[in-house]
C-alpha positions in Angstrom: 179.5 35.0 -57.0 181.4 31.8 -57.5 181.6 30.3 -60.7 180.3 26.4 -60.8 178.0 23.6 -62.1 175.8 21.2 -61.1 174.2 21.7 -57.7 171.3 21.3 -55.7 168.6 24.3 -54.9 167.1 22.8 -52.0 163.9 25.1 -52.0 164.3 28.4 -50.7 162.1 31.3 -51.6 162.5 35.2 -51.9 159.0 36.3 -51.5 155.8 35.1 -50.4 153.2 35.5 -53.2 149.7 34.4 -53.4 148.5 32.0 -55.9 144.8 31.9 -56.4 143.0 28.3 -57.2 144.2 27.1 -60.8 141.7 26.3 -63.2 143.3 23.4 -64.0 142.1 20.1 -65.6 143.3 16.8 -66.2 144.5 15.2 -69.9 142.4 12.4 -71.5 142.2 9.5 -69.3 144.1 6.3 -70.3 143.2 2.7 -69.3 146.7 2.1 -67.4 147.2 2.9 -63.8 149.4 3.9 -62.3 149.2 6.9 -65.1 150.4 10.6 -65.2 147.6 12.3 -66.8 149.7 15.6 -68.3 153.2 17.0 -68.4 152.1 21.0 -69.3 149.1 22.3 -67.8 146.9 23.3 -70.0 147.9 26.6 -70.7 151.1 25.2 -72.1 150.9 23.7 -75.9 152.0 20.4 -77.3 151.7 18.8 -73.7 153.0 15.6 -73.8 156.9 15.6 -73.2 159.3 18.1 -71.5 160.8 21.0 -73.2 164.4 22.7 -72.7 165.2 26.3 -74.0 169.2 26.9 -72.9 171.0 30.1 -73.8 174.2 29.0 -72.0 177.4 30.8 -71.0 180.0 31.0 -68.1 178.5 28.8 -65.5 177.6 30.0 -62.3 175.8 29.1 -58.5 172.6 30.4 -57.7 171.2 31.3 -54.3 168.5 29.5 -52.5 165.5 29.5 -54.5 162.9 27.9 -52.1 162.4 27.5 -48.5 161.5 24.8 -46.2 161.1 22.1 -48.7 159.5 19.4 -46.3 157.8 21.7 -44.1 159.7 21.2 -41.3 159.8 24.8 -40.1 157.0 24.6 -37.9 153.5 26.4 -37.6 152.7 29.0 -39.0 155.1 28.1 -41.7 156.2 31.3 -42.9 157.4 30.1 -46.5 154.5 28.4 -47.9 151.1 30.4 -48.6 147.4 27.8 -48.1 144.2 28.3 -50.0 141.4 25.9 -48.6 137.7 26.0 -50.0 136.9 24.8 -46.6 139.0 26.6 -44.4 141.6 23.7 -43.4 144.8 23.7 -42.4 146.8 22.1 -45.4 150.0 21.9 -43.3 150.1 18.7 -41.1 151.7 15.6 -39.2 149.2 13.0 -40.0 151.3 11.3 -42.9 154.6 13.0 -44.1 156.6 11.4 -46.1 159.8 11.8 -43.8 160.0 14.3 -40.8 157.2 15.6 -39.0 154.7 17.7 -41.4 153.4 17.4 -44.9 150.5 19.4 -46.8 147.7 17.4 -46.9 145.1 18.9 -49.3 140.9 17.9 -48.9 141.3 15.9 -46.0 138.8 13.3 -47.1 135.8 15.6 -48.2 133.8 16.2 -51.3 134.1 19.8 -53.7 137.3 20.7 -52.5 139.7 22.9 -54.3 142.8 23.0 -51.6 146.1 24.2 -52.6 149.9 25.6 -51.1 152.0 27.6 -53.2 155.7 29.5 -52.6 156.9 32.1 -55.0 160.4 32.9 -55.8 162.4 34.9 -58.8 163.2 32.8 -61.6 166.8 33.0 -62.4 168.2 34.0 -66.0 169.3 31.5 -68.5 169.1 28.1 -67.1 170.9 25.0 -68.5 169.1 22.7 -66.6 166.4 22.5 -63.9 164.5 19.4 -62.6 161.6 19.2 -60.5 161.0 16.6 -57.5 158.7 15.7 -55.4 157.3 13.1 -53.1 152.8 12.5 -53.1 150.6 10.4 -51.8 147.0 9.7 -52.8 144.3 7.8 -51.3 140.6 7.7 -52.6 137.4 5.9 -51.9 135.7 7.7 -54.6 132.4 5.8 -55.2 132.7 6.5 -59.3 135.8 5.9 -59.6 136.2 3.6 -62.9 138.6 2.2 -65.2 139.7 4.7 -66.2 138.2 7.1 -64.2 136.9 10.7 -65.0 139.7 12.4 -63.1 137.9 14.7 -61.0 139.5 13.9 -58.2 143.1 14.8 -58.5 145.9 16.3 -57.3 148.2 18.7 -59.7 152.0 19.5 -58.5 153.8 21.9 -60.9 155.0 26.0 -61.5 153.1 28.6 -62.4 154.1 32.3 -63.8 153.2 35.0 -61.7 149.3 35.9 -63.3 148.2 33.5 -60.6 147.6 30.5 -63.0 145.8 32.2 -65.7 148.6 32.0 -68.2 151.9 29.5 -68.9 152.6 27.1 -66.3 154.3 23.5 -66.4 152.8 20.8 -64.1 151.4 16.9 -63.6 148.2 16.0 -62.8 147.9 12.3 -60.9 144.4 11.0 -60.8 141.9 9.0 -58.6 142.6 5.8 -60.4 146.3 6.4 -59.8 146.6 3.1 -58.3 150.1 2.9 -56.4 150.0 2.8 -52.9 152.2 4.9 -50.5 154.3 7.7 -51.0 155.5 8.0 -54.7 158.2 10.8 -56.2 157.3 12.3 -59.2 159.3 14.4 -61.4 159.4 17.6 -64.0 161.7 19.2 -66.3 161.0 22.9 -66.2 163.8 24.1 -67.9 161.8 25.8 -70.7 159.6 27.1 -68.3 161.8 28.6 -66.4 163.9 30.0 -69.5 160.6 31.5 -70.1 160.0 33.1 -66.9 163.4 34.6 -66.8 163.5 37.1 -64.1 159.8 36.9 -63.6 158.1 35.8 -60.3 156.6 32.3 -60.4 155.3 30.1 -58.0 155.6 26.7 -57.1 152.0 25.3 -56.5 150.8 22.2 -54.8 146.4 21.5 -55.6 144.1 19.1 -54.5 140.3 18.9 -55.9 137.5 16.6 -55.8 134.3 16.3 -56.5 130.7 15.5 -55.0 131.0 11.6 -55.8 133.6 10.8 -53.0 136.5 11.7 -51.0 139.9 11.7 -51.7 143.5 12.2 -49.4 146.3 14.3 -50.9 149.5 14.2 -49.3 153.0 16.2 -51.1 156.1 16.6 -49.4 160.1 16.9 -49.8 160.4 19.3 -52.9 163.5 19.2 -54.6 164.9 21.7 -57.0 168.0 20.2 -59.1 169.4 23.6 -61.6 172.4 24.4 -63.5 172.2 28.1 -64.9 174.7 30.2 -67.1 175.7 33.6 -66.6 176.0 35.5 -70.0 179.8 36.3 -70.8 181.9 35.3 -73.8 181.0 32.4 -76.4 182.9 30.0 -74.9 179.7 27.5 -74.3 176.9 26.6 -76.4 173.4 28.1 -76.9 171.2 25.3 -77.0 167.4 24.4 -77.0 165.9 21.4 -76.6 162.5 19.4 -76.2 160.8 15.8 -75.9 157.1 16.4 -77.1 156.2 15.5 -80.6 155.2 18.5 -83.3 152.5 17.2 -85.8 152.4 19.8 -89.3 149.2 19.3 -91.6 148.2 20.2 -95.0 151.6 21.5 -95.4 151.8 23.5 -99.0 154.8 22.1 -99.7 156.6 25.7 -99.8 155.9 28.0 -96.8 158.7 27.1 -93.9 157.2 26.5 -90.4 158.9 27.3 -87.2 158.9 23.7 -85.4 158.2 25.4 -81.9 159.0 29.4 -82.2 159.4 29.3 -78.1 161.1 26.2 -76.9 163.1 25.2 -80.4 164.5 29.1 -81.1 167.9 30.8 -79.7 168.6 34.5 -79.3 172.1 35.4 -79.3 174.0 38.5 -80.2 178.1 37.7 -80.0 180.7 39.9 -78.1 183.1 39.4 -81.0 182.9 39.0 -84.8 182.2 35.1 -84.6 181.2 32.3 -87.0 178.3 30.1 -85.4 178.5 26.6 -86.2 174.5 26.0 -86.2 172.7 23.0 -85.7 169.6 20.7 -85.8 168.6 17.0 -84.9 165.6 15.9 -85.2 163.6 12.4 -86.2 161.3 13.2 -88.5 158.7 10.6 -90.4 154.8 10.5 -91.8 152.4 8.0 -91.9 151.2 9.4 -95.8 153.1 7.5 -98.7 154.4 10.0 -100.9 155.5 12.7 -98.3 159.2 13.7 -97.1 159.7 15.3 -94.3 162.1 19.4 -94.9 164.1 20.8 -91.6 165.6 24.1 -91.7 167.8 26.3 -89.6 166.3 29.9 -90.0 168.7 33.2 -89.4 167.4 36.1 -88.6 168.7 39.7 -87.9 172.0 41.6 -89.4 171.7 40.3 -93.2 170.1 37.4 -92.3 167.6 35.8 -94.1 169.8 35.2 -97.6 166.7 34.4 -98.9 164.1 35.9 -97.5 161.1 33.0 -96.4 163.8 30.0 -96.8 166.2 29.1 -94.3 170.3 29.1 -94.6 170.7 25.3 -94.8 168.2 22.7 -94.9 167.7 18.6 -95.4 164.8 16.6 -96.7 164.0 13.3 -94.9 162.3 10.4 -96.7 161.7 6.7 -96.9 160.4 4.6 -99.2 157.1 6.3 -99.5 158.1 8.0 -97.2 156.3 6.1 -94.2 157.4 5.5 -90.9 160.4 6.1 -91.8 161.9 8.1 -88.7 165.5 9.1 -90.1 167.6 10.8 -87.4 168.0 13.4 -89.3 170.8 16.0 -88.7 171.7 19.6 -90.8 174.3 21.5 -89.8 175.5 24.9 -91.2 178.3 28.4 -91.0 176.9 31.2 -90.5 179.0 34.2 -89.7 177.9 36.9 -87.6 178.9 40.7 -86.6 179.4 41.5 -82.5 176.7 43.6 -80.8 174.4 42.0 -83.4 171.3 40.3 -82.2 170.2 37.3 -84.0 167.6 34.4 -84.0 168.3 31.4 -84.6 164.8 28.6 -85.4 164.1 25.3 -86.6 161.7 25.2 -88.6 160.1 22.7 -91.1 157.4 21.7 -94.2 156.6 18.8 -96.3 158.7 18.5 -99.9 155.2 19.0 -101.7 151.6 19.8 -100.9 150.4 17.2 -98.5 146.7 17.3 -98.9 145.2 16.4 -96.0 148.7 14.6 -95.2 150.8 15.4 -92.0 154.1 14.8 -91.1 155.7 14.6 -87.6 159.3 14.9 -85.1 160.1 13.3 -82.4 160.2 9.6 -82.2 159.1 6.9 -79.6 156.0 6.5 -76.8 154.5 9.3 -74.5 154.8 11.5 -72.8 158.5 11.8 -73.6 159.6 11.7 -77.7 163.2 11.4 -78.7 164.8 14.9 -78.3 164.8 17.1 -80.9 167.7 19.9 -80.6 169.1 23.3 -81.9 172.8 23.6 -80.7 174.5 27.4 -81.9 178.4 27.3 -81.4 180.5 30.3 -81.4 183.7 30.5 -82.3 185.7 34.3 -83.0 186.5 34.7 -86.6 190.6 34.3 -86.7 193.2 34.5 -88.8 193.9 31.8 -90.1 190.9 30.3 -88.9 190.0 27.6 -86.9 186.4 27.0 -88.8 186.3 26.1 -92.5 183.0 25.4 -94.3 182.5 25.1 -97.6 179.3 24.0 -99.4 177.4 23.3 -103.0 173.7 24.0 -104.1 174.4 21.8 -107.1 172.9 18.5 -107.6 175.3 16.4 -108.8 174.8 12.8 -110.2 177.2 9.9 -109.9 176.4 7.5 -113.2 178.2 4.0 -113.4 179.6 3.9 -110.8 181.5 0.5 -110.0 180.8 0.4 -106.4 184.6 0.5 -105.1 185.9 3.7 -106.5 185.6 6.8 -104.5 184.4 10.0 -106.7 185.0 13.7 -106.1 181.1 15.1 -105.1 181.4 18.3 -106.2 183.9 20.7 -106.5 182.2 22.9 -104.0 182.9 20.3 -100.7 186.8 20.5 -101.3 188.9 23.2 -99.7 193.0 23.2 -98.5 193.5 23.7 -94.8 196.7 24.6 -93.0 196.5 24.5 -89.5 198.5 26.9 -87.3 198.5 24.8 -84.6 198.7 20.7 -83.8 196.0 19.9 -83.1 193.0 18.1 -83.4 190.7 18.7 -86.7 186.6 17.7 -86.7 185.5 16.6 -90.0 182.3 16.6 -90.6 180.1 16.1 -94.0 176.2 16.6 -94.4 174.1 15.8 -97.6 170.7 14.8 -98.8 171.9 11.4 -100.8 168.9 9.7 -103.1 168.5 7.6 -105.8 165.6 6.5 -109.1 167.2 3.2 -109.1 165.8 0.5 -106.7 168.9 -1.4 -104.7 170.9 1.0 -105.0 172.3 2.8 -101.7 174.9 5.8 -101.5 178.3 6.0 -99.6 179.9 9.2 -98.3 183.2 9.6 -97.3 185.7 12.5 -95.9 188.7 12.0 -98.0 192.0 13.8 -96.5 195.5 14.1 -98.1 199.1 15.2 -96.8 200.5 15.8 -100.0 202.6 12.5 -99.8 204.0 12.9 -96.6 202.3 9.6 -95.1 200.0 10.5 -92.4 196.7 10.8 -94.3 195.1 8.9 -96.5 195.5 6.5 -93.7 194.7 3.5 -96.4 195.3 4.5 -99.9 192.3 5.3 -101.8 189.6 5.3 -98.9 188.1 8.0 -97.2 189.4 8.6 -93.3 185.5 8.0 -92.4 182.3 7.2 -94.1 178.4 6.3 -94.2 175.9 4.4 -96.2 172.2 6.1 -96.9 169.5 4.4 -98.5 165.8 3.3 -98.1 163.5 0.6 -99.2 165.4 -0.5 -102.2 166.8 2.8 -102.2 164.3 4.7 -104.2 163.4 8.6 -103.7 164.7 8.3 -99.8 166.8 11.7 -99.0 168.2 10.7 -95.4 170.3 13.7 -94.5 172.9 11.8 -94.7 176.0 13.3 -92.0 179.5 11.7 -91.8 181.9 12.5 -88.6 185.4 12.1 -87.5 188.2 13.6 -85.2 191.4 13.6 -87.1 195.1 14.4 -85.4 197.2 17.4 -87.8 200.5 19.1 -87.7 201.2 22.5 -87.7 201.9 24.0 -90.7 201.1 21.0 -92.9 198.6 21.9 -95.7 195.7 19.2 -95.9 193.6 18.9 -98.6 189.8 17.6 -97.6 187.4 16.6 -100.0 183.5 15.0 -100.1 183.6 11.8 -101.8 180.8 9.2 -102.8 180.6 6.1 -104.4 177.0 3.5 -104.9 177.0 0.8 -102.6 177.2 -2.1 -105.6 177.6 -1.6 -109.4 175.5 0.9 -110.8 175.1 -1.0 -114.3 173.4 1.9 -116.1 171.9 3.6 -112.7 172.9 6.5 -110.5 172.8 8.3 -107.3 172.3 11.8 -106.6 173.1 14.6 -104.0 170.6 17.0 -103.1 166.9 17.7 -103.2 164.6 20.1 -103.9 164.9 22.5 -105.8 164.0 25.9 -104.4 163.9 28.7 -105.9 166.6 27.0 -108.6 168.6 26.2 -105.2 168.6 22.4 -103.7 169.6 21.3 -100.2 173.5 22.8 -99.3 175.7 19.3 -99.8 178.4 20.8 -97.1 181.7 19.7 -95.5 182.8 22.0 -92.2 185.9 21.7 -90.1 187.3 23.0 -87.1 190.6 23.2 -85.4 190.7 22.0 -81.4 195.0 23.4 -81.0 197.0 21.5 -78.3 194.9 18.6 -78.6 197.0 15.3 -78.3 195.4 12.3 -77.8 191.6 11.7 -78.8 191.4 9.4 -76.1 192.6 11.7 -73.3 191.4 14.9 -74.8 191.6 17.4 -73.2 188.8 19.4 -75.1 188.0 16.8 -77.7 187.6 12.8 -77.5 186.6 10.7 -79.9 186.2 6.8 -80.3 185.9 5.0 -83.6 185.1 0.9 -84.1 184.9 -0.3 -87.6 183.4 -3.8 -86.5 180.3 -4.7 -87.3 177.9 -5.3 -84.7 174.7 -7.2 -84.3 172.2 -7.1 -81.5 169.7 -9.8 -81.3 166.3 -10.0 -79.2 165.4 -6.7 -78.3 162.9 -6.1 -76.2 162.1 -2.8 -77.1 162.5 -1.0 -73.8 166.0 -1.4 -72.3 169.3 0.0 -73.9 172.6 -2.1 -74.5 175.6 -0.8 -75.0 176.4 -0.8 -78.8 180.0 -2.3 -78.6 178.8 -5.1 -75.7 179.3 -8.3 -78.7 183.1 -6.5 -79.0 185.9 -9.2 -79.2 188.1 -8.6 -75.7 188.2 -6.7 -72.9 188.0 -3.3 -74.2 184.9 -1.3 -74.8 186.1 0.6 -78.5 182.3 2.7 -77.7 183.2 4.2 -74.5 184.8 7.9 -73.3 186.3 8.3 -70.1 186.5 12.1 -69.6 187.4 13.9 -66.4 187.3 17.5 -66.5 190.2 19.7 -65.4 187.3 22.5 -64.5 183.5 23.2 -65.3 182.3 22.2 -68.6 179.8 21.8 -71.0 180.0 18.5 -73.5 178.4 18.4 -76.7 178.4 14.0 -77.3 177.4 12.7 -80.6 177.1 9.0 -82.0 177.3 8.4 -85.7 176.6 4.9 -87.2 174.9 3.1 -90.1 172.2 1.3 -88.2 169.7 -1.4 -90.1 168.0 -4.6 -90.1 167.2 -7.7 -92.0 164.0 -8.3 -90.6 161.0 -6.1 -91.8 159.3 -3.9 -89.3 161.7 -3.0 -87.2 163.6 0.1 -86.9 166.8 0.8 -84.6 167.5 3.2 -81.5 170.6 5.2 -81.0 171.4 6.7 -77.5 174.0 8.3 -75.5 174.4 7.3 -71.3 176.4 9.3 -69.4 177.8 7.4 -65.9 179.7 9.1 -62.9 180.2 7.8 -59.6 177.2 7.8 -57.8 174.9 9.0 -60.5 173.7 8.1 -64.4 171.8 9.4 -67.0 170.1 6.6 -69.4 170.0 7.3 -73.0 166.3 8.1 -72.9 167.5 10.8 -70.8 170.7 12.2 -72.9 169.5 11.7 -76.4 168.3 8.9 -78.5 167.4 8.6 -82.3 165.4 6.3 -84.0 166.3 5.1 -87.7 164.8 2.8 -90.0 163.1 2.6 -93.3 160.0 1.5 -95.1 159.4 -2.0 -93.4 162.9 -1.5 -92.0 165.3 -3.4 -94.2 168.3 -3.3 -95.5 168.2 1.2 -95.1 171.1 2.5 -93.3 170.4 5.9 -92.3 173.6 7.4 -91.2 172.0 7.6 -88.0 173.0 10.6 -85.8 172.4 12.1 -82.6 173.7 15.2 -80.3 173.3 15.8 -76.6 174.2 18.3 -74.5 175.7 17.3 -70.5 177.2 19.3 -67.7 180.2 18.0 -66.3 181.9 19.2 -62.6 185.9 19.5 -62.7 187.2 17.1 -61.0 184.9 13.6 -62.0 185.3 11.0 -64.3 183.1 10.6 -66.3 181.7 7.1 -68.7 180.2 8.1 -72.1 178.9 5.2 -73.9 177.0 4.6 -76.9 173.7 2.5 -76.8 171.0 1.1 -78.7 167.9 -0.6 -78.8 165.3 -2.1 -81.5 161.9 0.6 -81.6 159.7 -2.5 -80.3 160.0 -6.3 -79.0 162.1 -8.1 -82.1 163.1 -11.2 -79.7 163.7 -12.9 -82.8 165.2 -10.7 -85.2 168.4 -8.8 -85.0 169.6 -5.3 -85.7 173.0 -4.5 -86.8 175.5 -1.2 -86.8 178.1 -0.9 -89.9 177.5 -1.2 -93.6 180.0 -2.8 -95.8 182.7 -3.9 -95.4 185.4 -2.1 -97.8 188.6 -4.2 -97.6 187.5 -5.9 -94.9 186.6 -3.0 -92.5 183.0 -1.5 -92.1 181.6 2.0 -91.7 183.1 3.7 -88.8 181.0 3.9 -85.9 182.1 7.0 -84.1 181.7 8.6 -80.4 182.8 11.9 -79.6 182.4 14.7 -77.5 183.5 18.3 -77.3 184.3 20.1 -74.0 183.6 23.7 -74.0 185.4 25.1 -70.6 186.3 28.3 -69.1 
């Protein structure tokens, strides 16, 4: 079988499997139309938004999965399998959408329960997999209101292979729908198929109605967009996203909670001895003043847990009060493991104290899709010397006095020497829970890097090579899992010493800032800096396997309106775009993109929208497709948030792709502004960084 990436499964089917009449019913109604009524049937949880569950490897083509998508084969269609309570014929010419036939479910009459189903194998470890379809639906339902009941409907969606009595993944569209004509609707059933793994499932078209009326169903043109991953060495990463939002209640304060134990958790046992560079992203907030927001990474199997009921790296996400204060919040640990070991790797989560009645909440933004939250596992084989260096504190340190300019050692648990045996390319990165008791104060942290005097680094004497600002509403008791990036050029055989650095944002006069929160069990939050070598890397704007682009302007977007994404660098002085990659693949990859910027706003109320869009010729993916973050802090002002967010994109050898960072304000703000970059420090503002890493065969 061919290796490859993204294609197109258009519909083909290895068996022919009946599907008995789902039991099926619609979400609440809402008082918009048109309206999708539910993404996940009911038999799968936490239904709004689509989830993802990738275990990804060497890349790979699939065969055909379904068969004659449109129905165009001709009676007595051999691939498709009809139910009718009244003994129709589903498969018809009265209205297709293009070509001669569609299925046409009820036909105009009352207490019908009409579907079409095709069954097929679904394939291992999928990266990817996007259902579409066209439907059409016309009603003269005599109690039809606004909204109406929806019992006249018609459902389009997969089901396993228990003939709808257990998980399945669909939308339901309603009598009130309102649009006229054919309209294409969509699914991501990546997670269900991950799920289904080898299992037979079936994809199921349903019409019902009631006694009241009569309603017309019409579906046609399936298509079946997938990327899968055939399970070889670690050269791509495990990853599992999803877009619903997780509500926890009455949260004691202690006991860790797996987020989602099926669509946010990652099996994977390594071929090789190999250190796993484990992470999670997440926006977390509450509406309950007093109440921060804990996410973990949990370990299990081999030693794994350290500790057992605690997680091996965590970060506490506050704001003032800690309300509605979503925080991007990103932790990231090392974690080696032993081949033929199987592990599991979870995010999980609690309050930072007993909420009492309170509840906290992920995922960001409007239904039915949240802001992604995302577990991303990266392998690398243990070498010598090696290419992955993480070092880390439990401490909580204290910074008293500080003037505001000078750069302090954090602790002496974030500082290591690194030699690398290669040029190269080094990724910096530094992650810490950053708070304060003293209102107006905000905290800086900084990756400092040093040649030993031979010129190179540090690139301006006395300043870190890249840093960001945390704080909340005045600055008070607002942990923001603070996370600092940057992509740095090295030479062979040169030792580099790397250190964690912080400073307060102004004069302290008498106050301080802190690093890390908790404690538990005597232990706070891991303050951590990691690195990793990318050899024969030499240009960061030409990669080959890393890119990276920096800007340490200050930008300022004004007049939102809440819905439509700009890029972040479109105010930049000339022609050049400093936010953009242009990446073109010399074969298959996968791309792990991340943005990094201090993102806040003068105006109170508001808070600000990171996102990554991905362009190629002939095709796009918006931010609110890629990834997004939202950022703010209590009211929204003046709390940078060392916003951060990671995606994860396919990308075919051969095309050139445009990654570009973007953002947005939360809601309409047509007459405020938000701004990117804190500072400045000798005239230059917080780096805001791009970057991705290519993983390729």
């Amino acid at each position: 079988m061919r290796r490859g990436l993204i294609f197109v499964l258009m519909m083909a089917a290895v068996a022919n499997l009946p599907v008995s009449a789902l039991p099926l019913r619609a979400a609440a109604a809402t008082a918009s139309a048109p309206s999708v009524r539910s993404q996940g049937w009911a038999a799968v949880p936490h239904a709004a938004g689509s989830r993802t569950a990738i275990s990804s490897s060497n890349l790979t083509t699939q065969a055909q999965l379904l068969q004659d998508p449109g129905f165009e084969a001709g009676s007595p269609w051999p691939a498709w399998t009809s139910s009718s309570s009244g003994g129709r014929s589903l498969i018809d010419g009265s209205a297709p959408h293009a070509g001669s036939y569609s299925a046409h479910l009820c036909q105009g009459t009352d207490g019908c329960s009409d579907q079409v189903s095709q069954a097929f194998t679904a394939p291992g470890r999928v990266l990817s997999a996007t259902l579409t379809f066209w439907f059409r639906l016309e009603t003269v339902d005599s109690t039809v209101a606004n909204p109406a009941p929806c019992n006249d409907y018609v459902a389009v969606g997969l089901v396993d292979g228990s003939g709808g009595s257990g998980a399945n993944s669909g939308l339901h569209y309603c009598e009130d729908w309102g649009a006229t004509g054919y309209n294409q609707g969509s699914i991501d059933e990546t997670g269900f198929l991950n799920a289904q793994a080898g299992q037979p499932v079936s994809l199921v078209a349903q019409g019902v109605t009631d006694a009241g009326g009569v309603s017309d169903f019409y579906v046609d043109d399936f298509t079946l967009t997938m990327t899968t991953a055939d399970r070889g060495d670690a050269t791509y990463p495990f990853s599992a996203v999803s877009t619903s939002q997780y509500r926890l209640s009455n949260s004691d304060g202690a006991s860790w909670t797996d987020l989602d134990s099926t669509y946010l958790s990652l099996g994977v046992t390594p071929a090789v001895d190999a250190l796993a560079i484990a992470s999670g992203n997440a926006d977390l907030w509450t509406a309950n003043a007093g109440v921060n927001q804990d996410l973990g990474i949990a370990v299990s199997g081999g030693g794994y847990p350290s500790n057992g009921g605690q997680p091996e790296a965590w970060k506490e996400s506050g704001g003032f009060a800690g309300t509605f204060s979503p925080n991007a919040a990103f932790v990231q640990s090392v974690v080696p493991l032993k081949a033929g070991t199987a592990y599991s790797f979870r995010l999980q989560w609690k309050a930072n104290h007993p909420t009492r009645g309170g509840t906290i909440f992920a995922g960001a933004g409007l239904a039915p899709i949240f802001s992604p939250i995302r577990l991303t596992v990266q392998l690398v084989p243990q070498s010598s010397p090696p290419s992955v260096m993480g070092s880390s504190s439990r401490n909580q340190p204290r910074l008293l006095n500080a003037d505001g300019m000078t750069w302090h050692d954090l602790d002496a648990g974030t500082e290591f020497s690194y030699t690398p045996s290669a040029n190269g390319v080094i990724v910096l990165s530094g992650n810490a829970d950053l708070w304060t008791e003293n209102a107006g104060l905000n905290q800086d942290l900084g990756i400092t890097v040093s040649d030993g005097g031979r010129g190179m680094y540090p690139t301006v004497p006395g300043q870190p090579e890249a840093w960001k600002e945390s704080g909340g509403f005045a600055g008070t008791f607002s942990p923001n899992a603070a996370f600092v990036q940057t992509s740095l050029p090295v030479v062979a055989g040169v030792p580099y010493d790397i250190k964690l650095q912080w400073k307060t944002n102004q004069p302290a006069r008498g106050g301080g800032i802190r690093a890390g929160a908790g404690p538990i069990n005597g232990q706070y939050s891991p303050t951590t800096l990691m690195l990793r070598l990318f050899p024969g890397v030499n240009s960061l704007s030409s990669g080959p396997t890393v890119y990276d682009a920096a800007s340490t302007q200050q930008y300022r977007l004004d007049g939102s309106d809440g819905a439509s994404w700009i890029d972040l660098d479109s105010s930049a002085t000339g022609a050049a775009k400093p936010l953009t990659l242009s990446i073109t693949p010399a074969s298959n990859c996968v791309a792990i993109l991340s943005g990094n910027a201090d993102l806040w706003t003068a105006t109170a109320g508001f808070n600000q929208d990171l996102g990554i869009q991905v362009s190629w010729p002939g095709g796009v993916l918006s931010s609110r497709a890629v990834g997004w973050k939202e950022s703010g802090g209590f009211a929204g002002i003046f709390s940078p948030n060392a916003a951060f967010v990671q995606a994860i994109v396919p990308m075919n050898a051969g095309t050139t792709y445009a990654v570009r960072l973007q953002w947005k304000a939360n809601h309409s703000s047509m007459a405020s502004s938000t701004f990117a970059g804190a500072g400045p420090i000798n005239g230059n503002f917080s780096p805001t960084h791009l970057s991705a890493q290519l993983a390729c065969p």
